[in-house]
FIDO-525482 format. One record per residue (C-alpha): y, z, x. Coordinates in steps of 0.02 Angstrom, whole numbers. Each point is the difference from the previous one (the first is absolute). Layout:
BEGIN
{site {Y, Z, X}}
...
***
This chain:
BEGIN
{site {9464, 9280, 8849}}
{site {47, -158, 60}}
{site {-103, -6, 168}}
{site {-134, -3, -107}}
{site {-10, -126, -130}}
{site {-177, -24, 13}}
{site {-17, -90, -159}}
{site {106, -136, 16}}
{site {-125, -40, 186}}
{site {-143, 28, -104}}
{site {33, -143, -136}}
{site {-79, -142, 78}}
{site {-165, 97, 6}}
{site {20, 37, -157}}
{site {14, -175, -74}}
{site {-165, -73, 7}}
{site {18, -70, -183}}
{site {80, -148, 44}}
{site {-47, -44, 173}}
{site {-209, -1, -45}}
{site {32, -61, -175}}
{site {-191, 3, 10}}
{site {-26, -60, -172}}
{site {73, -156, 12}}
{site {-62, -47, 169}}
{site {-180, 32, -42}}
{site {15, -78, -181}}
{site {-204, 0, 2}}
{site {13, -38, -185}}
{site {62, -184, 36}}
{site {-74, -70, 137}}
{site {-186, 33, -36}}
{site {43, -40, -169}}
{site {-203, -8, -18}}
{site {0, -52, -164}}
{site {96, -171, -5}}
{site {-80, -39, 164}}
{site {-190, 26, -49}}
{site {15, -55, -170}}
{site {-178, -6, -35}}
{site {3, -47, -182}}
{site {111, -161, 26}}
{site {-81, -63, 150}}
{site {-187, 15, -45}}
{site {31, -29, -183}}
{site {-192, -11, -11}}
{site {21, 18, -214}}
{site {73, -183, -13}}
{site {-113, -61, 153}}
{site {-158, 25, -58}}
{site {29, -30, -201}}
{site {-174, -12, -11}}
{site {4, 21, -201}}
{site {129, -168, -1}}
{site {-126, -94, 125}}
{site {-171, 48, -76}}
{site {83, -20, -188}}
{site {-202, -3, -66}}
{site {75, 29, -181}}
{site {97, -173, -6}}
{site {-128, -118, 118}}
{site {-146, 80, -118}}
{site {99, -12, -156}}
{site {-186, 20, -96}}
{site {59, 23, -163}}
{site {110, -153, 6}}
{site {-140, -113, 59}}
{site {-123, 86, -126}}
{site {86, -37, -161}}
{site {-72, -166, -27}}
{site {-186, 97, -16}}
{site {79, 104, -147}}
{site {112, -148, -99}}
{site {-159, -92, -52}}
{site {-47, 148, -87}}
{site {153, 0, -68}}
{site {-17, -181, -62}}
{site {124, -68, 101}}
{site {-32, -75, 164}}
{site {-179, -40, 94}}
{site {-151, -115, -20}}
{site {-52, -67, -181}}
{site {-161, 74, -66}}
{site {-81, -69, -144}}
{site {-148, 14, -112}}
{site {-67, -68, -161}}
{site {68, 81, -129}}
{site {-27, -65, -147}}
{site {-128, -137, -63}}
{site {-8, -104, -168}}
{site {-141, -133, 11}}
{site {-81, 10, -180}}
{site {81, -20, -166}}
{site {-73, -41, -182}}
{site {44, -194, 0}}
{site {-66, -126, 54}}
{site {118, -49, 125}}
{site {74, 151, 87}}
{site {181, -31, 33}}
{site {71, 172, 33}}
{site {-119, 60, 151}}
{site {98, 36, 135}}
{site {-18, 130, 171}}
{site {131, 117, 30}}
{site {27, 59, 192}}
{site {80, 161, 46}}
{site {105, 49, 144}}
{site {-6, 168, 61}}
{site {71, -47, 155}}
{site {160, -18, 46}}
{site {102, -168, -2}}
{site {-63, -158, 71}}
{site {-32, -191, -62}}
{site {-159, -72, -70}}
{site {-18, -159, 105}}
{site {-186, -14, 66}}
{site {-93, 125, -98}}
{site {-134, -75, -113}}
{site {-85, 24, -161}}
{site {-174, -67, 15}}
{site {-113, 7, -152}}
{site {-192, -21, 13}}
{site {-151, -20, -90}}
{site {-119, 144, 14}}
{site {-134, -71, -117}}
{site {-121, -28, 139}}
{site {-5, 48, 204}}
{site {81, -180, 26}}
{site {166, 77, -31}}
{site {114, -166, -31}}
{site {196, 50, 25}}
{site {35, -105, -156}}
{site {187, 17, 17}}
{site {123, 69, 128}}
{site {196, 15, -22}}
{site {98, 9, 167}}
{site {166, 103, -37}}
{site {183, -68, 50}}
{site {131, 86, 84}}
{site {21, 83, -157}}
{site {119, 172, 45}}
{site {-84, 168, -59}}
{site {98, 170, -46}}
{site {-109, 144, 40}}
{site {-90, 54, -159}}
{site {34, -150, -69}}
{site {-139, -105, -122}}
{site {-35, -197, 25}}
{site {-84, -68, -155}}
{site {-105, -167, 48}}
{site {-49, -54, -189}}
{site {11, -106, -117}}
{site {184, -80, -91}}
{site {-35, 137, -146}}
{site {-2, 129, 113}}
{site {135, -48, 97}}
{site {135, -36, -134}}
{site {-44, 211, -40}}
{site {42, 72, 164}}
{site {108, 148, 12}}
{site {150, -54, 119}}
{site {-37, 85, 145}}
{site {-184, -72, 21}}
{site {-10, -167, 108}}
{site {-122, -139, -105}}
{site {-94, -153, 62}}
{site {-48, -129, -107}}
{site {-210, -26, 36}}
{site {-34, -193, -15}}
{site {-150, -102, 54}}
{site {153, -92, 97}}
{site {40, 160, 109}}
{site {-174, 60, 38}}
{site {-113, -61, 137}}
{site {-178, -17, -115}}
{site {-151, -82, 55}}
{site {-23, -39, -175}}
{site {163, -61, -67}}
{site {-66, -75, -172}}
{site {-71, 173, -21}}
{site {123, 107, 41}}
{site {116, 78, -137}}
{site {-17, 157, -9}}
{site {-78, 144, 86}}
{site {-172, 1, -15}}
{site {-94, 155, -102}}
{site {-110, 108, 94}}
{site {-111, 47, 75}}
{site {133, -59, 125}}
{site {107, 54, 148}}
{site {203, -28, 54}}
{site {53, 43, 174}}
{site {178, 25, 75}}
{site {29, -61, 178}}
{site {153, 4, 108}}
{site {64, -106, 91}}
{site {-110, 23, 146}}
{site {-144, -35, -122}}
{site {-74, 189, 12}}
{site {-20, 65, -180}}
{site {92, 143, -59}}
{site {-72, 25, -170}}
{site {-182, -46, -80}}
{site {-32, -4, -185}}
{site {-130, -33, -75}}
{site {-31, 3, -190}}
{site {-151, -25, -121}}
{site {-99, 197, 9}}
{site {-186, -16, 52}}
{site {-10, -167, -10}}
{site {96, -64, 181}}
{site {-123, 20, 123}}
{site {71, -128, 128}}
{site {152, 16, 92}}
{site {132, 131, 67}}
{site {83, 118, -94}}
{site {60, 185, 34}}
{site {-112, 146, -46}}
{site {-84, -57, -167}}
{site {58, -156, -95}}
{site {126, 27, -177}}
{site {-66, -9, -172}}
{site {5, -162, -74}}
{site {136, -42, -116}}
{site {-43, -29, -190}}
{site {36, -178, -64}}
{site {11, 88, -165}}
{site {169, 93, 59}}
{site {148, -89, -45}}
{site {93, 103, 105}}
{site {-100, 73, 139}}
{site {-6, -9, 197}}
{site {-34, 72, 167}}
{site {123, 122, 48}}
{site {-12, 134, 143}}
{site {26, 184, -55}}
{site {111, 71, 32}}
{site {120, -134, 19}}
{site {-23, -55, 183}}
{site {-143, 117, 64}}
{site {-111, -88, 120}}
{site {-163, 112, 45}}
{site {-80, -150, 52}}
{site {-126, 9, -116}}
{site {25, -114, -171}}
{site {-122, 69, -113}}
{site {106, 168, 19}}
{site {163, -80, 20}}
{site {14, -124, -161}}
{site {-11, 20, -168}}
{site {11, -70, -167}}
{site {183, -50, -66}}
{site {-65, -17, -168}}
{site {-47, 189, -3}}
{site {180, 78, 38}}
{site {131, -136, -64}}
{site {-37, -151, 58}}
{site {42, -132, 136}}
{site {156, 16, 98}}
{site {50, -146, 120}}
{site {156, 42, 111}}
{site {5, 169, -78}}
{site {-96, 166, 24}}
{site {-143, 25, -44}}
{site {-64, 72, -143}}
{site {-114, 124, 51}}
{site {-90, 142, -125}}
{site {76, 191, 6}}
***
């Protein structure tokens, strides 16, 4: 029994736990470690590289609805370029002396000053076509829709508040016939409205059948009645401008009367 003791002998081959302790040696886990070392999606990063949607940015360099707005405010009466017409037109009353005639212009533009634009009133009797009297506007500021009322004192002192009125003199009106000048002349007869770059942006010309000389838009207005106490030119509706005055104007007298700085009074 005791010759023998093989398995006390045999315990170093038996014991190859702890001499190849393979798993720690070998430890592959560790050292390729594959992931930290490659690290593809920190080194290439190609997301924050290319940012082509912060580079391009086409919405904010384009920004067309920003730039557009001014188009759609003059519509809205606020901002953009005046635009004007002849609106309204008293030249005949029952006296003697007319001293409430007056011509009412319209903005339905947006805001702006009057300074250059001109009224210039002429004789349509015959083809020689004598500009009688022309009034050259200041730098008058303009609301859009507002009404500027170039009349007589009378009409002036009954303005509404919001309309802007200028006095018309022989002093303030360039006439080739200043002893003659007083008031506007009856028709057959024309009025034009020119801007400041002298093109004209509105033609009217009153007196029916019997003007036959001159420029006016489409076919000329009806004449207004002496007879009328209270009768003018107005457009209807208030404003419309078809270029054409024989459809455009109408009678005051027939649907309420004349209306300087205000609406006008147009039939249902």
């Amino acid at each position: 029994i005791i010759d023998a003791e093989p398995i006390i002998d045999a315990e170093p081959d038996a014991a190859p736990i702890i001499d190849a302790e393979p798993i720690i040696d070998a430890a592959p886990i560790i050292d390729a470690a594959p992931i930290i070392d490659a690290a593809p999606i920190i080194d290439a990063e190609p997301i924050i590289d290319a940012a082509p949607i912060i580079d391009a940015a086409p919405i904010i360099d384009a920004a067309p609805i920003i730039d557009a707005e001014p188009d759609a405010e003059p519509d809205a009466g606020e901002q953009g370029p005046l635009r004007l017409v002849i609106n309204e037109v008293d030249y005949d009353q029952p006296t003697a002396n007319d001293i409430v005639e007056f011509v009412e212009l319209l903005n339905l533009g947006g805001a702006g000053a009057l300074e250059g634009y001109q009224l210039r009133f002429i004789n349509g009797a015959n083809d020689a076509l004598l500009e009688y009297a022309t009034y050259t506007f200041g730098p008058q500021p303009v609301e859009a829709g507002q009404r500027i009322v170039f009349g007589d004192q009378a009409v002036l002192d009954a303005l509404p508040a919001d309309a802007i009125g200028i006095l018309m003199t022989n002093e303030n009106i360039n006439t080739q016939t200043p002893d003659e000048f007083s008031q506007i002349q009856n028709g057959p007869d024309l009025i034009h409205l020119a801007d400041p770059s002298g093109e004209i942006v509105d033609r009217l010309g009153y007196g029916g059948d019997s003007l036959t000389f001159g420029e006016w838009e489409g076919a000329p207005a009806p004449d207004d009645p002496s007879a009328e106490a209270d009768s003018s030119l107005i457009r209807c509706p208030d404003g419309q401008d078809t270029d054409d005055n024989a459809a455009d104007f109408r009678l005051s007298h027939l649907s309420g009367g004349a209306t300087p700085g205000a609406p006008n009074a147009c039939p249902d």
